[in-house]
C-alpha positions in Angstrom: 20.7 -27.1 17.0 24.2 -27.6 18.8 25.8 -27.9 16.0 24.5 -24.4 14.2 25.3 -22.8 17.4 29.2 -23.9 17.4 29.0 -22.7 13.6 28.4 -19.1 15.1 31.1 -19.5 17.8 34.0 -20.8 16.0 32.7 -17.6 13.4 33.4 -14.9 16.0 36.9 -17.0 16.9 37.7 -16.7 12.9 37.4 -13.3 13.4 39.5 -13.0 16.5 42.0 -14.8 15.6 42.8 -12.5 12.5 43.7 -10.0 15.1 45.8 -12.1 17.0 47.9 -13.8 14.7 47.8 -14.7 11.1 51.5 -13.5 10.3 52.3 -15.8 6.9 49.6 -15.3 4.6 49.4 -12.5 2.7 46.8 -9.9 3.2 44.8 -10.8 0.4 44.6 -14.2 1.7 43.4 -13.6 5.1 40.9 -11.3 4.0 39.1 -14.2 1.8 39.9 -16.8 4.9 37.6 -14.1 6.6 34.7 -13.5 4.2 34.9 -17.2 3.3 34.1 -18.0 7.3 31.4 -15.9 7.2 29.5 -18.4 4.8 29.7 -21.3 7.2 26.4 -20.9 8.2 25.5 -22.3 4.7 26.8 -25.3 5.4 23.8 -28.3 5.8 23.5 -29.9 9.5 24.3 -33.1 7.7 27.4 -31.7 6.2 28.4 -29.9 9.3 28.1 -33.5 11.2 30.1 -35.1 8.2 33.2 -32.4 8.4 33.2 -32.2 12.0 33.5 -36.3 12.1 36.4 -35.2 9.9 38.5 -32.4 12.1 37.8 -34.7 15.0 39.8 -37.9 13.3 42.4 -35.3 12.6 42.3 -33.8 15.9 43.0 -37.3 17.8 45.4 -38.6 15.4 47.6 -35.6 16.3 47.3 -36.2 20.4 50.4 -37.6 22.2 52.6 -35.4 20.2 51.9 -37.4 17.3 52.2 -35.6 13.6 50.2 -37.8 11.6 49.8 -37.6 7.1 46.6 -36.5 5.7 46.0 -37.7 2.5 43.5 -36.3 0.2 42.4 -38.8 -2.7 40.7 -38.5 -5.8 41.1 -39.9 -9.0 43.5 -38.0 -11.4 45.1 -35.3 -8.9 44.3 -32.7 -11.1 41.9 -30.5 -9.2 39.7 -31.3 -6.2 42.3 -33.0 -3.8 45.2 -30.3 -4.5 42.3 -27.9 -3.9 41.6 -29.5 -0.7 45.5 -29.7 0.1 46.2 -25.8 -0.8 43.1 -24.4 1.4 43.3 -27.0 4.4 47.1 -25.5 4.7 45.9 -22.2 4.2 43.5 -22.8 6.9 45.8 -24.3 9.6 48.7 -21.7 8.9 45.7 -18.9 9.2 45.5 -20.0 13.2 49.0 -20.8 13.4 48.9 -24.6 13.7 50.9 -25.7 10.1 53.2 -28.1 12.1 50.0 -30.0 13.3 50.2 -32.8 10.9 51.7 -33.0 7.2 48.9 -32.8 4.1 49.6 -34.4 1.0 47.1 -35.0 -2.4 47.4 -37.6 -4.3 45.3 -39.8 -7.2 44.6 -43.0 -7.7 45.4 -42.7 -12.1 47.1 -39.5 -11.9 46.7 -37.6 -15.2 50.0 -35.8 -16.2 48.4 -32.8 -17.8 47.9 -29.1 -17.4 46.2 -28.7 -14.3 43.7 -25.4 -15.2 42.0 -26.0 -11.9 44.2 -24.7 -9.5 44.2 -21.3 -11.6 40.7 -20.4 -9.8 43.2 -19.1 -6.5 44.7 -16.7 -7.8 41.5 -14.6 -7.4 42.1 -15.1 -3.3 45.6 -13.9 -3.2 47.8 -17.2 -4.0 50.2 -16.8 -6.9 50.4 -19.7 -8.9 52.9 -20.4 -11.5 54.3 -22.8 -13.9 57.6 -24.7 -12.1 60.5 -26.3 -13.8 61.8 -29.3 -12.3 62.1 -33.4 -12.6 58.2 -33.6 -12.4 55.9 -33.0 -15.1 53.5 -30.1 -14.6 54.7 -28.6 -11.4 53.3 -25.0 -10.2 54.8 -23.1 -7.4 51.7 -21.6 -5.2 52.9 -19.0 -3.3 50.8 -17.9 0.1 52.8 -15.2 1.8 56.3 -15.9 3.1 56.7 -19.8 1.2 55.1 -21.6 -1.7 54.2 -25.2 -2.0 55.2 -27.2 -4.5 52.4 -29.4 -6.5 52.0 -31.8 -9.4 50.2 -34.7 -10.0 51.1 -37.9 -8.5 50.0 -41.3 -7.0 49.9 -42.4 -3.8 52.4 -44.6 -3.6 55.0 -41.3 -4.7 54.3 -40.2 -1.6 56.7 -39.6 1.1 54.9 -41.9 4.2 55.1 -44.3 6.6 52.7 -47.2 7.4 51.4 -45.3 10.8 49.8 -42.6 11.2 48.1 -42.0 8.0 44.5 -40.7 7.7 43.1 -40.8 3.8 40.3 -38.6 2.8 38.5 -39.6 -0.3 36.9 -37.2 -2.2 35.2 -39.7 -4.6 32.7 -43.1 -4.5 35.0 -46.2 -4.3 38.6 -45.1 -4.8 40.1 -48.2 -2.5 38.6 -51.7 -2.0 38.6 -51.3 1.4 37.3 -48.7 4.3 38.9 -48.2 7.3 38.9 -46.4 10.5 41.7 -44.5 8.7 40.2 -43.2 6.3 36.8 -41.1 5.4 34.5 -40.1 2.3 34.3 -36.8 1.8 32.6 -36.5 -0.9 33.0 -33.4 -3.5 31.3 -32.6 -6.2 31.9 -29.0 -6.9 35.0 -27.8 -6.4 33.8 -24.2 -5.1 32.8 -25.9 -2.0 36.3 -27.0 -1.0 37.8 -23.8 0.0 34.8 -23.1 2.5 34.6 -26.4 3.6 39.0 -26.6 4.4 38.8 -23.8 5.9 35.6 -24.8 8.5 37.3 -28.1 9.2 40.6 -25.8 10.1 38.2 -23.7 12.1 37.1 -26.0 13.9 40.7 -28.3 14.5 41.4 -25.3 15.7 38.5 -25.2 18.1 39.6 -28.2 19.2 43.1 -27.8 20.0 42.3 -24.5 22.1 40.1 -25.8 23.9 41.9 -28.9 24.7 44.8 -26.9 25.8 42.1 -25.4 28.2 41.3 -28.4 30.0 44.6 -29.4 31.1 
């Protein structure tokens, strides 16, 4: 039960760290960052594997002072991979590690339509509005001290290189082809996403502190 017991370890860090640092995200926020870590202890043994297989392939994609792209990939962009986007950022600015790596979302037929599922964050602190500019349905969401800027949009709209880029799909059989750069994660309910961003933030950020540790 290894796993289970790192679960209550990187808990009591979660904790800690809210103490320490967490200056950017507004109070509301970091209080549901908090009580949301205290539910990782739900999480299955299988799942816990899965999303720690994850935060590892993060983890040494980013060694070597590298600042690799994480990609989340569904289908339309509408819902589960900007969810996934919005709460792994919130997670990695929580324990002060945003410039780790860049996180983009993306679908693979991006439906240009009102995007109602990003609405559910407003009930953990994040402000989300309607934004004008050159792309259709835009919406500001506002943490703390910035805002991110999200619409839907394909893959190949986004801003990366050939290297360093490490896809995580969110649904069955959204590419031809499986990689070593690239891992399902499969969702199916998109109240799970916040919990499970933030554990695989939790524990990148396990990583990275201990790492600095050993050398």
């Amino acid at each position: 039960m290894k796993t289970k017991s790192t679960v209550a370890m990187i808990v009591v860090l979660l904790f800690f760290q809210l103490a320490m640092s967490a200056q950017k995200l507004n109070g509301k926020i970091e209080k549901a960052v908090v009580q949301i870590g205290t539910t990782f202890k739900g999480i299955s043994t299988e799942r816990l594997l899965l999303l720690d297989q994850v935060a590892f392939s993060i983890f040494k994609k980013s060694e070597n002072n590298q600042k690799p792209s994480v990609v989340f990939l569904d289908k339309t962009n509408q819902e589960l991979s900007q969810l996934a986007l919005v709460w792994l950022k919130t997670g990695m600015i929580y324990y002060g590690h945003q410039d780790l790596f860049s996180v983009y979302s993306a679908g693979i037929d991006p439906a240009i339509s009102p995007m109602n599922g990003i609405a559910s964050l407003d009930a953990y602190g994040f402000k989300v509005k309607n934004a004008r500019g050159e792309n259709p349905m835009s919406y500001t969401i506002k943490y703390g001290s910035g805002s991110w800027l999200v619409f839907p949009k394909s893959v190949q709209k986004l801003p990366l290189s050939a290297q360093n880029i490490f896809k995580i799909n969110l649904k069955e059989n959204l590419e031809a082809q499986q990689n070593k750069d690239a891992v399902e994660l499969l969702i199916s309910e998109p109240t799970e996403i916040a919990r499970e961003m933030l554990y695989i933030a939790t524990r990148l950020n396990y990583l990275i502190t201990n790492d600095k540790g050993t050398k």
